[in-house]
C-alpha positions as MATLAB code, in Angstrom:
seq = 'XXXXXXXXXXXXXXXXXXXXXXXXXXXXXXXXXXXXXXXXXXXXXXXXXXXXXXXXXXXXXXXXXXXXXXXXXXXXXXXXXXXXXXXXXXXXXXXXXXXXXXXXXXXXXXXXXXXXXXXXXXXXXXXXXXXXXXXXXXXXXXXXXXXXXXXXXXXXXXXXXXXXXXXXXXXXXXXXXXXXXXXXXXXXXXXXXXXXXXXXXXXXXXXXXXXXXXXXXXXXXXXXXXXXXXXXXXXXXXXXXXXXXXXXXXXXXXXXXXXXXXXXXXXXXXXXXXXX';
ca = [
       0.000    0.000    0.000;
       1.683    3.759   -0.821;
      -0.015    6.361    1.006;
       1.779    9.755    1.146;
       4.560    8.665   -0.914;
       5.563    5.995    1.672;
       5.227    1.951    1.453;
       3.855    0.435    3.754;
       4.996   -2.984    4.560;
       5.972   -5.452    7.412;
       8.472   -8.488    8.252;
       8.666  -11.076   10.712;
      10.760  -11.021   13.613;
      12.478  -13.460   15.079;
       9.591  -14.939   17.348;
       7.504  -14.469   14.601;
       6.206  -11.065   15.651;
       4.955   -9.368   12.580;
       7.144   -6.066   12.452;
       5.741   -3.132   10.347;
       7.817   -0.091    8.588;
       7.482    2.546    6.370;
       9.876    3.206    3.608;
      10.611    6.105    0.917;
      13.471    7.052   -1.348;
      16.421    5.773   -3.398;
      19.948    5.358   -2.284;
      21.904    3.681    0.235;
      19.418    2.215    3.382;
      18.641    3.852    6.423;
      16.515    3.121    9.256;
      15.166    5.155   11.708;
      14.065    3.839   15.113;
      11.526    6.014   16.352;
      11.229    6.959   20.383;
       9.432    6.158   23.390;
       5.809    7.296   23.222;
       5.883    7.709   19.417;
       5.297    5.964   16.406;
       6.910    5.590   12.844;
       4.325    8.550   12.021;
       5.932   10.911   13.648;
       9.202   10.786   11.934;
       7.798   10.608    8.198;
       8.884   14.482    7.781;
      12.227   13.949    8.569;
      12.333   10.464    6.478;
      10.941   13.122    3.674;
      14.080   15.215    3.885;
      16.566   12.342    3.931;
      14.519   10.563    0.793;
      16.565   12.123   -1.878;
      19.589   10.681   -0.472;
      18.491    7.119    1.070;
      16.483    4.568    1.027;
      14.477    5.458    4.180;
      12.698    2.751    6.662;
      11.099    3.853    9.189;
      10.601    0.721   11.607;
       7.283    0.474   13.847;
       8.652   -0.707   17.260;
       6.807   -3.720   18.829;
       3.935   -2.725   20.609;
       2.384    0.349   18.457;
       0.973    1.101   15.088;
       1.528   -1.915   12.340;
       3.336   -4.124   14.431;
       2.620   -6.759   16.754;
       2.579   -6.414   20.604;
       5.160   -6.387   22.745;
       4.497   -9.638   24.031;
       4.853  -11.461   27.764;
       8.629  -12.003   26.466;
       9.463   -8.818   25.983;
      12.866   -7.089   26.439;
      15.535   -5.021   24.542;
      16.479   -8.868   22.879;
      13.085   -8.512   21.406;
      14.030   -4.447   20.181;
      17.200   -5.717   18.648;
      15.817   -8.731   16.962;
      13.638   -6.492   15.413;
      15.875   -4.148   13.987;
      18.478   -7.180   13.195;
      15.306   -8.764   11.128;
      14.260   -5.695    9.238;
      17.991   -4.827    8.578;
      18.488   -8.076    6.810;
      15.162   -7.927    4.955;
      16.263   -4.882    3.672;
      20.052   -4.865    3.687;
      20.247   -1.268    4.757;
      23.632   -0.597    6.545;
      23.103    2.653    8.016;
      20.846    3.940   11.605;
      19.344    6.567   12.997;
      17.697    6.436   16.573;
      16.273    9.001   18.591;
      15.626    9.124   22.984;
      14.383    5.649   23.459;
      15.181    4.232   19.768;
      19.098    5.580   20.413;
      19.264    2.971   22.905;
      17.661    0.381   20.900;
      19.626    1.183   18.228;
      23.144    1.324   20.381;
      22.134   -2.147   21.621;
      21.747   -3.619   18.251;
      25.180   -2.619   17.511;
      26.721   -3.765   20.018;
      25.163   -6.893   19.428;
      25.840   -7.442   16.033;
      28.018   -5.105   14.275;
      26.016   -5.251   11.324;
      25.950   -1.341   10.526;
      28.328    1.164    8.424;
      27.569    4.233   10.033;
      25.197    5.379   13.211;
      23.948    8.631   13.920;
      21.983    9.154   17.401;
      19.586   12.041   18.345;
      19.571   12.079   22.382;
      20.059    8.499   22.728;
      18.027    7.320   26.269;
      20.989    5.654   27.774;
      21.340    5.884   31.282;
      25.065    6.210   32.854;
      24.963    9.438   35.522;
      23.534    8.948   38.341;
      19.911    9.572   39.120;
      17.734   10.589   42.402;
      15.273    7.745   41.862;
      13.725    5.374   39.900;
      10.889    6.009   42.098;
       8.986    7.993   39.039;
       8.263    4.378   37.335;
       6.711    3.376   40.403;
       4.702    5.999   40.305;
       4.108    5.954   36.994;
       2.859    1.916   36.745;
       0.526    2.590   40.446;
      -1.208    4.926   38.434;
      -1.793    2.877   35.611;
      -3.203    0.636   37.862;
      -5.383    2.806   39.337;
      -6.605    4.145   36.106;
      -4.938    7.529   36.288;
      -3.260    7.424   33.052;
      -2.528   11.779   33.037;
      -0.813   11.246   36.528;
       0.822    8.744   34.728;
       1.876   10.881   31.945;
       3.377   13.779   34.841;
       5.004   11.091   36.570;
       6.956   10.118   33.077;
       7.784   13.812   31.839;
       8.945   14.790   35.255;
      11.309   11.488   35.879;
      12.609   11.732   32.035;
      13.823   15.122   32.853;
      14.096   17.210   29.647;
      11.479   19.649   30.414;
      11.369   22.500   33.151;
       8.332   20.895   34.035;
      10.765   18.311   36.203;
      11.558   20.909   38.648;
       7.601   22.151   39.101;
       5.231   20.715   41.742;
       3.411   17.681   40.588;
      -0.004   19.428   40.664;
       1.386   22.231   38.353;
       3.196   20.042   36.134;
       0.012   18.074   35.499;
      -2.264   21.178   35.202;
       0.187   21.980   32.095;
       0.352   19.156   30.591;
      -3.563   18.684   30.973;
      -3.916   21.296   28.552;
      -0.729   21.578   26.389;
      -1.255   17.956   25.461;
      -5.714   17.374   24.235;
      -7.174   15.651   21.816;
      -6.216   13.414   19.322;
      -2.416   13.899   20.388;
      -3.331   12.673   24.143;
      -5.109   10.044   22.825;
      -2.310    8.694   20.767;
      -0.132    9.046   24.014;
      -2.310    7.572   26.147;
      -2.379    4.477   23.933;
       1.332    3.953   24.706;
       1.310    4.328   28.071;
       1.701    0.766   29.035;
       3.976    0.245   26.289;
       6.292    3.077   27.654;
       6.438    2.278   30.529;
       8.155   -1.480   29.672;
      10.393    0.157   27.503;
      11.453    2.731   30.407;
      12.301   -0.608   32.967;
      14.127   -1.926   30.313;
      16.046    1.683   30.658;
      16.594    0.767   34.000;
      17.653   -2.445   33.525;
      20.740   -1.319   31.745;
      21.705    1.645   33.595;
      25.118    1.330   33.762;
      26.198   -0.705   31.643;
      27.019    1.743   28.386;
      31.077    0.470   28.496;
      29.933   -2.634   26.508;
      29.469   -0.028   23.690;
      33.625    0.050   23.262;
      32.620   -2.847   20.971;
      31.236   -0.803   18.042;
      32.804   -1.093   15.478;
      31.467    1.972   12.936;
      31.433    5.804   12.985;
      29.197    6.968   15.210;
      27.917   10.604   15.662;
      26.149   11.646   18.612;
      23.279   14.510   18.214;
      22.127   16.742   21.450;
      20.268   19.938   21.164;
      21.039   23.188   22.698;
      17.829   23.388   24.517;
      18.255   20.356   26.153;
      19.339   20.014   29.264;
      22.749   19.656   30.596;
      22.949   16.073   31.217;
      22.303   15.019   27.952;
      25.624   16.517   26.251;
      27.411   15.058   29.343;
      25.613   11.728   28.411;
      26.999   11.921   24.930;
      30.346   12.634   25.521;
      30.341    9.749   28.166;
      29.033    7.599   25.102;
      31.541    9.114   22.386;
      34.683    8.667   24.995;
      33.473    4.805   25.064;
      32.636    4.202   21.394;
      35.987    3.558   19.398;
      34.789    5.919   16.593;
      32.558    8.403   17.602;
      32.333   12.003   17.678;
      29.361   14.544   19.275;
      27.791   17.496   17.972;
      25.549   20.153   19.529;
      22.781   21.972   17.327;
      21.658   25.138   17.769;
      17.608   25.971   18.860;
      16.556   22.163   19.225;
      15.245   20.433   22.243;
      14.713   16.743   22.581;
      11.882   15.903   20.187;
      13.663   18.069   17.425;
      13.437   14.824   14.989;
       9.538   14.428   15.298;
       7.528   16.195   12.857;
       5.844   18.834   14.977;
       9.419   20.267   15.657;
      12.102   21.069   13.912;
      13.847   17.632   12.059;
      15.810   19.589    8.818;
      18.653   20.469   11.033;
      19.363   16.691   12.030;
      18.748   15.728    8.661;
      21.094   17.853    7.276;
      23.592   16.307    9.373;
      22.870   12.908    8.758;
      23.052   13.167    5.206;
      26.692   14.850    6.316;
      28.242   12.377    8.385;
      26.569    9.396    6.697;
      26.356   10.093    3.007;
];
């Protein structure tokens, strides 16, 4: 099916997990492994801009959109067997992941060494040290309890990219209440449960970033000046451990730069750069 100029199409993974993706262009492959609380949707602007110089596939991650669930199994092996599967369905040899999909993506690397070139946008590795996990505690008692927007505040306050960390829960959720309406919080709130497995899989590997040494391909590590200060700190930390890798700050973005809504042409620009 084309809709939009993008195929649509999907290939099993390895536990038979039907995995979806979108592709578009001509040229060398590229896939790009969407973040947490998003699907391959959101990143079919800046798939657009990097059309003219790759093959673009934009994977849907387990769990959302036109892929299967997540599954009682799941775990990053299950992430990385599904890039490994569409990577060899489509022979692409180049990656792009963003927050969530950065670690994904760093994983599958590590794991199987299978890629030419990298380029990360914020990858959501965590190596500092953090005040508490307590926020996914939070986060999954509210589930429970069917309070999926105190759910939501409990997320964007523990991920820390927003000011809205530092704010009183009440206020933070009072914002968020009515920055975030409609269709857009029903798309989030579909994820919610999906998020927050991805998030203790986070937490499972905090820590544990020096088995990245083993990369074996140019990597380039993305942060935007509006972000805040941990995350540059986080990618030098990753770019002293990978053999080949090299960071880069961009002026005016923030951490969902590479989603449509913001402002993707910048970190296109450098992809095509460093990869092509």
């Amino acid at each position: 099916m084309i809709t939009n100029l993008f195929t649509y199409s999907s290939i099993p993974s390895a536990d038979g997990t039907p995995i979806g993706y979108q592709q578009r262009g001509a040229g060398p492959g590229l896939i790009i492994v969407p973040g947490a609380l998003s699907t391959s949707e959101n990143y079919t602007r800046l798939a657009s801009m990097l059309s003219d110089s790759f093959t673009v596939y934009i994977i849907e991650r387990r769990g959302r959109g036109i892929s299967g669930p997540q599954g009682s199994a799941y775990g990053m092996n299950k992430e990385c067997e599904d890039v490994k599967a569409l990577q060899e369905a489509t022979g692409a040899d180049y990656i792009f992941g963003h927050s969530f999909g950065g670690l994904v993506t760093l994983e599958t690397a590590s794991r199987y060494h299978s890629f030419k070139g990298i380029v990360l946008y914020e990858p959501g590795v965590s190596i500092l040290d953090t005040p508490s996990w307590e926020w996914i505690n939070v986060y999954e008692q509210a589930l429970k309890d069917g309070q999926p927007r105190r759910a939501f505040t409990s997320f964007v306050q523990g991920a820390g990219h927003t000011p809205l960390s530092k704010m009183p829960k009440w206020l933070a959720g009072f914002i968020l209440r009515m920055m975030i309406r409609g269709t857009h919080w029903q798309e989030i709130a579909a994820l919610l449960v999906t998020n927050l497995n991805e998030h203790k899989e986070t937490q499972k590997l905090h820590g544990t970033y020096a088995r990245y040494q083993e990369i074996n391909c140019p990597v380039l590590l993305l942060a935007g000046e509006k972000s805040p200060g941990f995350v540059p700190t986080t990618n030098q930390l990753l770019a002293n451990t990978i053999r080949d890798a090299q960071c880069q700050i961009i002026a005016g973005l923030s951490h969902l730069s590479p989603e449509n809504k913001e402002a993707p042409e910048a970190i296109a620009k450098e992809i095509i750069r460093f990869l092509a």
